[in-house]
C-alpha positions in Angstrom: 11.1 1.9 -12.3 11.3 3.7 -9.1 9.6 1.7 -6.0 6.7 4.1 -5.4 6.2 3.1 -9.1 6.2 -0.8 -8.5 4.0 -0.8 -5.7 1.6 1.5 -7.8 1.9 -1.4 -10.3 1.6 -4.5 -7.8 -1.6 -2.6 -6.8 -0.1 -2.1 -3.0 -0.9 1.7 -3.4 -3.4 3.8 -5.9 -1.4 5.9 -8.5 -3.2 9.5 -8.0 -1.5 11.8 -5.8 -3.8 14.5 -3.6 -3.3 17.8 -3.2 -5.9 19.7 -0.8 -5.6 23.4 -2.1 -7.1 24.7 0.9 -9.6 24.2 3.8 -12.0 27.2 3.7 -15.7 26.9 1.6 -18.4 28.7 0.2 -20.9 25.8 1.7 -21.0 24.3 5.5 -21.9 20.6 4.3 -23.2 18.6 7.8 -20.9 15.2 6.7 -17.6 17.6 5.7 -14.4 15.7 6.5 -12.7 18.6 7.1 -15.1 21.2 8.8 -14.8 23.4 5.8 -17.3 27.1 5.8 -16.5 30.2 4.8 -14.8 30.8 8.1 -12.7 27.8 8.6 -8.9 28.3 8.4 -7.7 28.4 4.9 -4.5 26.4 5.3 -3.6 27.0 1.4 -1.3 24.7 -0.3 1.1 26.8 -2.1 1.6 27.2 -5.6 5.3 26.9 -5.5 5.0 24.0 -3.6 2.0 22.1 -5.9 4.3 22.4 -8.5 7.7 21.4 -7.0 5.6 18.2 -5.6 4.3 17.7 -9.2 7.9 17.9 -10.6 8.8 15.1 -7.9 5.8 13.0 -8.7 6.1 12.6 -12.4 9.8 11.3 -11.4 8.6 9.1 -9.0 5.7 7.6 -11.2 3.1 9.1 -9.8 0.0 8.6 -12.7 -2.5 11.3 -12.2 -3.3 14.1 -9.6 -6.1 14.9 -8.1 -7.2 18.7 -6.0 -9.9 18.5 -3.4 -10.6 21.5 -0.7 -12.0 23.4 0.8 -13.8 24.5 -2.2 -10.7 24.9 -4.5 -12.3 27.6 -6.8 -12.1 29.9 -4.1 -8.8 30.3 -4.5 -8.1 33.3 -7.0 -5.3 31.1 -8.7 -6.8 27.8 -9.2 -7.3 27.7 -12.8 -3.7 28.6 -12.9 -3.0 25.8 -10.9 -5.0 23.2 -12.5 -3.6 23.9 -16.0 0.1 23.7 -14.6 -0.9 20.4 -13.6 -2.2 18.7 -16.5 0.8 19.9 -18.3 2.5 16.9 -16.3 -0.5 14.3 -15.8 -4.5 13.9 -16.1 -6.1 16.1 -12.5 -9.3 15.6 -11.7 -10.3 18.5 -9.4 -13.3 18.0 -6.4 -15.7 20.8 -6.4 -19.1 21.5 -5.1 -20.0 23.7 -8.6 -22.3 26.5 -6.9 -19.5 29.3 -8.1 -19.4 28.5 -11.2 -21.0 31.9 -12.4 -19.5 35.2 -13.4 -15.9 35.8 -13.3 -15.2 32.5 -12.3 -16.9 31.0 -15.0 -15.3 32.9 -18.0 -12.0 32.0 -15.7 -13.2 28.2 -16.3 -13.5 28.5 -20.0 -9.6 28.2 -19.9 -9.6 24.1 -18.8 -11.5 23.6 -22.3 -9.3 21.2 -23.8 -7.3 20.1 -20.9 -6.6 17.3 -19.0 -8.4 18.2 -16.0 -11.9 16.1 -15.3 -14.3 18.3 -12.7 -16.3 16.0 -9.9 -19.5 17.6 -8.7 -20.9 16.1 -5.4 -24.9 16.1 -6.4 -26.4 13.7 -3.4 -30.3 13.0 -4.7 -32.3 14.1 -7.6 -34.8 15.4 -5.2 -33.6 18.8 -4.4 -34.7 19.4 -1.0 -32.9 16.1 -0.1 -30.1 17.1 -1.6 -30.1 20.6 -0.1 -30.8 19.1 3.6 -27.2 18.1 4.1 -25.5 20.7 1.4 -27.4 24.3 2.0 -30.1 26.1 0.4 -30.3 26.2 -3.3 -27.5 23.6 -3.9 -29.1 21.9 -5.9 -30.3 24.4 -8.2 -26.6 25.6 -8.8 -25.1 22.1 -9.6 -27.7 21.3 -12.2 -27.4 24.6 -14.0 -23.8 24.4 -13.6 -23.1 21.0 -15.1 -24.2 21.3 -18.6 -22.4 24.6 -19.2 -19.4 23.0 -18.3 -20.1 20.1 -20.3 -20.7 22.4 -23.6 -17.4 23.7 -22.8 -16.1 20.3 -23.4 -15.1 19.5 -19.9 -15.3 16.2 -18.5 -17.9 16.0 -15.5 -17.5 13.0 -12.7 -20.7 12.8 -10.0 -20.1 12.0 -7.1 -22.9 11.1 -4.3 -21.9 10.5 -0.7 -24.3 8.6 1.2 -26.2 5.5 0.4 -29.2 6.0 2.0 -31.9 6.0 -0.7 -34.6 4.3 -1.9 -33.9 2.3 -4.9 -36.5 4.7 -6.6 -34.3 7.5 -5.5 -31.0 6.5 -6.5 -32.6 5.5 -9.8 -34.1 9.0 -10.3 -30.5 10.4 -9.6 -29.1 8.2 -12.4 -31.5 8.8 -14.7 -30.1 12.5 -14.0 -26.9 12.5 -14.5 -27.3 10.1 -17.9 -29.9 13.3 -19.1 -26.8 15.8 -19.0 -24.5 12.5 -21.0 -22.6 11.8 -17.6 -22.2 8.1 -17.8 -22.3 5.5 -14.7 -18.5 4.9 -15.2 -18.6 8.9 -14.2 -21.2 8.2 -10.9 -19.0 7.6 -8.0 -21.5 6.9 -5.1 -19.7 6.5 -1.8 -20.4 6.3 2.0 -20.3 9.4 4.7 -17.1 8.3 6.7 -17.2 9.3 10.7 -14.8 11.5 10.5 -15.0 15.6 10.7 -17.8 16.7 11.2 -20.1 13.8 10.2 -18.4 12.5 13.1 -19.4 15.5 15.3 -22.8 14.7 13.6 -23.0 11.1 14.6 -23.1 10.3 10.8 -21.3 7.9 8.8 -19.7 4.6 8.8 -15.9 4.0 10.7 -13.2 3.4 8.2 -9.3 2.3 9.0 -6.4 2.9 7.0 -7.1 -0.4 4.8 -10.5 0.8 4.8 -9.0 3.7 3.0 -7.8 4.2 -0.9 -4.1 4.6 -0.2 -3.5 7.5 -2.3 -0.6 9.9 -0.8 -2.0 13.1 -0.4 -0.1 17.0 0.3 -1.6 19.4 2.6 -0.3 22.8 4.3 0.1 20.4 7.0 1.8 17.3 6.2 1.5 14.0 4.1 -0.9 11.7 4.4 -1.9 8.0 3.5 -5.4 8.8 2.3 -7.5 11.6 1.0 -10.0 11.0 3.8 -6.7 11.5 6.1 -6.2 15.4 6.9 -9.9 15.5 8.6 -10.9 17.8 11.0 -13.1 17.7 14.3 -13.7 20.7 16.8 -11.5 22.7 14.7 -8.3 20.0 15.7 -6.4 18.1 12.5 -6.7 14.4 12.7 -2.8 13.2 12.6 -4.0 9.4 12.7 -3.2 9.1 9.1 0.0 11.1 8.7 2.7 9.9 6.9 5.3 13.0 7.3 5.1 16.5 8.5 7.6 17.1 5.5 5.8 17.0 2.0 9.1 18.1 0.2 11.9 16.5 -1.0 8.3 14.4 -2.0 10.7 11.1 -1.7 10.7 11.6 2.5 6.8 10.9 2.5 7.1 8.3 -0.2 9.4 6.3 1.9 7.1 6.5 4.6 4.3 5.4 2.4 6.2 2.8 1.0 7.0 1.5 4.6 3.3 1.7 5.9 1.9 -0.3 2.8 4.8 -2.9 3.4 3.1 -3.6 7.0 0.2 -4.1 5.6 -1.4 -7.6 6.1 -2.2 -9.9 2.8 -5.6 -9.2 1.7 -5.6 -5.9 2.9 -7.9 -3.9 0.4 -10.6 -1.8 0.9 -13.6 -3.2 2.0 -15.8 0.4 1.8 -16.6 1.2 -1.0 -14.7 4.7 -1.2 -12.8 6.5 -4.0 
C-alpha cells in the first residue's frame, strides 16, 4: 500500500482526485469560485495530461476522480475524456446542465452505462430564486435536462450551494429532486465559500485549509490541496492552497500533500459542511 493510499485509509486525506478541465462557462454564476463566463481564460487541462495523471493515480490509490470547470461540456472532447476515465475508476463530473441539448446531448448518450455520475447545481425549487444568482432561464434548463439524462440511465447528484432558505423552501427543493427519483444520499447542499467572486460579492462564509475536503486536485496551473483551492478574484489565481506548480510525475504533489496533512493538528476535520 503506497502512503497516499494509507492516509486515504486513516482518513487524513479524501480518496477522489480533481481535475478542473477548464475555466471558461456558458453561465456568469454571482458566488463562482473561479470567475468563470464565457470570456474568462480557458486554462484547459490537457488530455494527455488527464490521462497520464490518471495512470499515476490508480498506482498511487487514488479511489475515484472527479471533473469540475469551467463548465466542462464546453470542451469539444469531454465525453472522450470522461469515458477514458471511468475505464480506471468511478468520475463524477460537475456541470451546470443548461447544454445539454443538441449535439451535445446525442454526444452524452455515450456515458450510458458508465461509471461517470453527473452533479447538477439546482439552488431552489422556486425558479426565479434560483435564476437570481445562476442567469436567466436556469432553471428551466436543469429541470428539463435532468430526467432525460436519468432515462439514459445516468446517475444524477444535486447539488445546492447556499443555505439560505426557508425550511418551506428547502423542503419544496427536496420534494423536487425525489419527483425525478434523485435520492437525499444524491442532495449535496453546501455553503457559498468567500472566495472568487462571491468574495468580490461580499458573499459567503471564510473557510481554511481544514475547513476544506482535502482532495488533491490538477489544474493547467498547479496542484492543489482542495477543490475549492484554484479560485480566482479580479482575474488573479489564489496560490494560498497550492501544493506544487508540477502536477506530473503526480508523486511530486503527492509528497507535498502527504507533508501538509502530516502538519495538520489532531482533530483537524472539516467543520463546514463542504463536499
Amino acid at each position: 500500500m503506497t502512503a497516499f493510499a494509507e492516509a486515504v485509509a486513516a482518513g487524513t486525506i479524501g480518496g477522489r482526485l480533481w481535475f478542473y478541465a477548464n475555466y471558461h462557462c456558458n453561465l456568469t454564476c454571482t458566488y463562482c469560485l473561479t470567475e468563470s463566463s464565457p470570456n474568462a481564460e480557458r486554462r484547459v487541462l490537457d488530455a494527455e495530461t488527464i490521462r497520464n495523471v490518471a495512470d499515476a493515480a490508480v498506482a498511487q490509490g487514488v479511489t475515484s476522480f472527479g471533473v469540475t470547470g469551467g463548465e466542462p461540456f464546453l470542451r469539444p472532447d469531454m465525453i472522450d475524456v470522461l469515458l477514458m476515465l471511468a475505464e480506471r475508476l468511478p468520475v463524477l463530473v460537475l456541470s451546470n446542465a443548461t447544454l445539454f441539448g443538441g449535439r451535445v446531448f446525442e454526444d452524452v448518450k455515450r456515458l450510458a452505462g458508465s461509471r461517470v455520475a453527473i452533479q447538477i447545481s439546482l439552488d431552489s425549487a422556486a425558479p426565479d430564486d434560483n435564476d437570481e444568482m445562476r442567469g436567466p432561464e436556469n432553471f428551466a434548463k436543469v429541470v428539463d435536462a435532468i430526467p432525460k439524462l436519468i432515462a439514459l440511465g445516468i446517475t444524477v447528484r444535486i447539488a445546492t450551494t447556499g443555505d439560505h432558505g426557508t425550511p418551506a423552501e428547502k423542503a419544496d427543493l427536496c420534494a423536487l429532486h425525489r419527483s425525478f427519483g434523485i435520492t437525499d444520499d444524491d442532495h449535496v447542499v453546501r455553503p457559498i465559500v468567500h472566495r472568487g467572486r462571491a468574495a468580490s460579492n461580499d458573499l459567503g462564509v471564510y473557510a481554511t485549509a481544514a475547513d476544506l475536503p482535502a482532495e488533491l486536485t490538477v489544474t493547467r496551473d498547479g496542484a492543489f490541496w482542495s477543490p475549492f483551492g484554484p479560485t480566482v478574484q479580479g482575474g488573479r489565481l489564489d496560490l494560498d492552497l497550492l501544493l506544487s506548480r508540477t502536477v506530473y510525475p503526480l508523486e511530486i504533489p503527492i509528497n507535498a500533500m502527504l507533508e501538509v496533512a502530516g502538519r495538520k493538528p489532531g482533530g483537524g476535520d472539516a467543520t463546514l459542511a463542504i463536499r
